[in-house]
N, C-alpha and C positions, 0 to 999 in steps of 0.2 A: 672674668673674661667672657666677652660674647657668644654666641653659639656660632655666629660667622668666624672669629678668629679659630675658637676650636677645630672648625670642618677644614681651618688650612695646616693645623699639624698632622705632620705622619703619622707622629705616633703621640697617643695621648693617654698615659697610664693610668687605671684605674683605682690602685691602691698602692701606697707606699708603707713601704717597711722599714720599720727605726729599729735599728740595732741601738740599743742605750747603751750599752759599755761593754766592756771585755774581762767586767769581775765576774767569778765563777767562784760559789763555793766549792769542786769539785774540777778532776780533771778528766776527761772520757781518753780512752784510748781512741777512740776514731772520732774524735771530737775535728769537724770540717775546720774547725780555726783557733788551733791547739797551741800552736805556736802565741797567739793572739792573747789568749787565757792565761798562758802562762806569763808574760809579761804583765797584765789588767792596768795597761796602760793608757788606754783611753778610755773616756766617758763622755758624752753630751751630757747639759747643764741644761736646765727645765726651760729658759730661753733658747738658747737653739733646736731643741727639738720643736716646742710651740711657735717659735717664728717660720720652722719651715711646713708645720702643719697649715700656719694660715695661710703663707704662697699656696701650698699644693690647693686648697680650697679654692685661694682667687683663679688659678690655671684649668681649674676643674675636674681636679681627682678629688673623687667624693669616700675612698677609705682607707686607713691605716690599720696595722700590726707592730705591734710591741715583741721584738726578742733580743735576744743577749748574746753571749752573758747570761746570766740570770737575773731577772728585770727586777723580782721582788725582795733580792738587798736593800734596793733602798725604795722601800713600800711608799713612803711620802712621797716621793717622786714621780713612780707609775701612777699615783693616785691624781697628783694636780693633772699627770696628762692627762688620764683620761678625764678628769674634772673638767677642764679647760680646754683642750680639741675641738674644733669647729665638725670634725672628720667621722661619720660611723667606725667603731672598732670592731676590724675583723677577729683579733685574734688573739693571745698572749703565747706566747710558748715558755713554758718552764719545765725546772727539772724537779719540782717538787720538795726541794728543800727545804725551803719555810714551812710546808704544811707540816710539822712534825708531833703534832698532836691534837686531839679530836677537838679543843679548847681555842687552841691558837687559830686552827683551821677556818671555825668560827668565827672567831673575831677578824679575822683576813677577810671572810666573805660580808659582816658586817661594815667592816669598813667600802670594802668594793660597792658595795650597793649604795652608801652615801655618796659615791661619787658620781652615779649615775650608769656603771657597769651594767650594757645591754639596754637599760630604761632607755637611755640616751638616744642611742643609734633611731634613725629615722627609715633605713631600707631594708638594712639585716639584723643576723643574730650575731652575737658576740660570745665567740669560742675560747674555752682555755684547754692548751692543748697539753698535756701529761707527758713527759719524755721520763721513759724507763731501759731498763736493758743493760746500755752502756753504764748510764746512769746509776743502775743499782748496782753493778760492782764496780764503781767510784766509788761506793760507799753513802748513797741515797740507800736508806730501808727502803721495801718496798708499800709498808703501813702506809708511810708518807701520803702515795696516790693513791692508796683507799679511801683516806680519811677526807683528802679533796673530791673523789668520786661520791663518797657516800653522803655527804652535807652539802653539794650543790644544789640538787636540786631540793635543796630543804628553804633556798633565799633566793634563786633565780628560777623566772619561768622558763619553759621548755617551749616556749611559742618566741622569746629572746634570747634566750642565752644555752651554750652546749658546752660538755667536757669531753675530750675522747682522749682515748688511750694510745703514744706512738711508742712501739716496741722498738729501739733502735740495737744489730746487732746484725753482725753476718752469718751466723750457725742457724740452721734452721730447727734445729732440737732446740738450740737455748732459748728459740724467741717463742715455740708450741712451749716447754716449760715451764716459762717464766711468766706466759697468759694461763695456764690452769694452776699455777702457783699463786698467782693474782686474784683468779676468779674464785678460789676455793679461801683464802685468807678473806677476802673482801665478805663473801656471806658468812664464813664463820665469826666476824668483827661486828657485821652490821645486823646480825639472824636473818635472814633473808635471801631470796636468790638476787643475782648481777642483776644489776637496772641493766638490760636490754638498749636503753636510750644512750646507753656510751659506746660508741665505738672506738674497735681497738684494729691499729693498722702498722706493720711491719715495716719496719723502713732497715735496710738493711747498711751498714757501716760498717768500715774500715778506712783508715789512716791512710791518705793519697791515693785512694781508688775510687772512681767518680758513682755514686751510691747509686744513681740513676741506673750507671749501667749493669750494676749489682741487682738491684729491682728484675729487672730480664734475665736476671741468672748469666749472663755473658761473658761472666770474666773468667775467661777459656785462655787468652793471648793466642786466639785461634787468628788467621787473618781472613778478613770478611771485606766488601767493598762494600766502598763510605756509601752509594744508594743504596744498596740492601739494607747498612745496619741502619738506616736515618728511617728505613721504610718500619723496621719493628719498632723502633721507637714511636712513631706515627701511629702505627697498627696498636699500641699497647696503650695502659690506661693510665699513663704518665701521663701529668699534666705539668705542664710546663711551657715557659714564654715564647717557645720559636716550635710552640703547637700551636697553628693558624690560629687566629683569634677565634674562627667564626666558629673552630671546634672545641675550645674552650668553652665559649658561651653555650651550646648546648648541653654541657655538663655542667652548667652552674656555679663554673668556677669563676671567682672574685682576679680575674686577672686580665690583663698584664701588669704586672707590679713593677717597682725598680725598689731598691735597696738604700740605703745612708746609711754607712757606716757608722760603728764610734768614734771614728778618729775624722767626722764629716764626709768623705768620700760617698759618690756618686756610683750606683752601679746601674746600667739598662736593666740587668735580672734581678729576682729577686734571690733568687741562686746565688751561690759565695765558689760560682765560672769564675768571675772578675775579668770577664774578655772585653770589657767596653768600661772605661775609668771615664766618667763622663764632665767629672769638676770636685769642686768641695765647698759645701754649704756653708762653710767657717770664709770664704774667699768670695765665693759668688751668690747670685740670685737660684732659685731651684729653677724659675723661668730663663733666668739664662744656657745655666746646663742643659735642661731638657731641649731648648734650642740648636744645639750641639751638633743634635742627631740628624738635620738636615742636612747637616755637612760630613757627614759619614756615609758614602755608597752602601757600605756592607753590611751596617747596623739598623741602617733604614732598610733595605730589605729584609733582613730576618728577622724584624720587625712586623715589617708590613707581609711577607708571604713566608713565613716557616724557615727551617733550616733544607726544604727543597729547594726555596726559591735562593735562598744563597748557595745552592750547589751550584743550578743553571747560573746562575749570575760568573759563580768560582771558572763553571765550565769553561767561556767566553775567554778566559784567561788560559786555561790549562786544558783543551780538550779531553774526552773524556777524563774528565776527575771522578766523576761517579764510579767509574770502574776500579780504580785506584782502590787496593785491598792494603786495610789498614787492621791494626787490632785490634779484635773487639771488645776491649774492656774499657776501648774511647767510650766516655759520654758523650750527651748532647753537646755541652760545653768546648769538652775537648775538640769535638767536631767543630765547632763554631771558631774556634781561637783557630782551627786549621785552615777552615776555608779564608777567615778573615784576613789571616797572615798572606796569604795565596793573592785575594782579590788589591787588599793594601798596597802590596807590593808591584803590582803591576797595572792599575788601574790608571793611573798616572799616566802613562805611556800610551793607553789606548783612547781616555777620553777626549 
């Protein structure tokens, strides 16, 4: 695509996220798509994912991320992609299951490196991001992400490629716990102290509670109004899609993203909101969903200006809505599926 066509879309995402399938060796209890897992009923096929890496390329999103599921079931597969990808890979996310011995570990990272893991990438580095907590009492040991922490950086440069640690868990003792039970098994394995070079970051989960707003500590079912809570979300160090772009990119975040599901599906977020179902890749072009979004008031705003600017947009329809005290264990999303529903419904009438 041209640089002139590009300047006439609204929105033009910078990284796309492939969910490859819905197999899990493990079940989390606050697993965001649990119902999903437990069916492992869909997968993309190394064609569908690669056909729609080379549209996003010709449209001009220049990166992708690999998650799940668990992507490294079927290792041949994450390997052609990332083999074959036109796309810099931001990302892997796993639960560390495969890694289940210092040996395997190895030969996983050997393999990755033939395929060009990091070498590859032309702008950035290529992360693999460690999911524990929930994870380790699914029954993931927690050896597992040492033994992928401690032999990274034995095969990839630290000027290309990174590992970090996501604590997933709502207790705040279990997630301080389970990082000095980490940090203290990881040198006792390796003799050594933590490589410093990993960072390790809490994300906090539970089962139909939006994690985001769990992050902020907020889930009080206190009632609070939608501009106050949209303002601490703004004010905090959340990053996310209907955070202005232009304060995104001062934080060096790889976004706006959109999503494709495994069962194809489209989403605006890279988030699993699902408040904008945009098409399905197994049906249409990625250039034509992404099209879509023109003909959406409300997605194209919170898009183009945050979830303030779809407030004032919601306003227009509903006077004071900002004031409207809602509960605040709403996320971002939840907020967004509310103004959306708001402006949907009555926008018709006005324009």
């Amino acid at each position: 695509m041209s640089r002139s066509n590009q300047k006439s879309w609204n929105y033009l995402p910078v990284t796309i996220e492939i969910e490859m399938s819905h197999q899990c060796p493990i079940l989390c209890k606050g697993c965001a798509i649990k119902k999903d897992i437990f069916k492992a009923k869909y997968k993309l096929n190394q064609n569908e994912i690669l056909t729609v890496l080379k549209e996003a390329k010709k449209i001009g999103i220049k990166n992708y991320s690999l998650t799940g599921g668990e992507p490294f079931l079927d290792l041949t597969l994450l390997k052609n992609i990332i083999n074959l990808s036109p796309l810099d890979l931001v990302k892997i996310n796993t639960n560390a299951f495969i890694f289940s011995s210092p040996q395997k570990t190895k030969d996983i990272y050997r393999q990755l490196l033939e395929t060009g893991f990091s070498l590859k990438n032309k702008h950035i580095s290529s992360w693999l991001n460690l999911s524990v907590g929930q994870q380790t009492l699914a029954g993931v040991p927690l050896e597992n992400a040492i033994f992928a922490c401690r032999d990274f950086y034995n095969f990839f440069s630290e000027k290309k490629a990174g590992i970090s640690l996501l604590v997933f868990c709502l207790d705040q003792k279990y997630s301080k716990d389970i990082i000095e039970k980490f940090i203290n098994k990881y040198e006792q394995i390796s003799g050594h102290e933590f490589d410093r070079r990993i960072p390790i970051k809490i994300i906090p989960s539970r089962l139909n509670e939006c994690s985001t707003a769990l992050k902020l500590n907020q889930y009080s079912k206190k009632k609070i109004a939608i501009k106050t809570l949209i303002k601490h979300y703004l004010n905090s160090d959340l990053m996310i899609n209907c955070t202005p772009p232009d304060i995104q990119y001062q934080y060096g975040i790889i976004a706006p993203r959109i999503l494709v599901r495994a069962d194809g599906s489209v989403y605006s977020c890279y988030g699993f909101g699902h408040v904008y179902n945009l098409g399905n890749i197994k049906k249409e072009s990625l250039k034509k969903i992404l099209q879509k979004i023109n003909s959406n008031i409300a997605l194209k705003t919170v898009l183009q200006s945050g979830l303030m600017g779809l407030l004032e947009l919601a306003n227009k329809y509903r006077p004071r809505i900002g004031q409207e005290r809602i509960s605040d264990s709403y996320g971002p999303c939840d907020i967004c599926q509310y103004l959306n529903d708001i402006i949907l419904s009555n926008c018709g009438k006005k324009q």
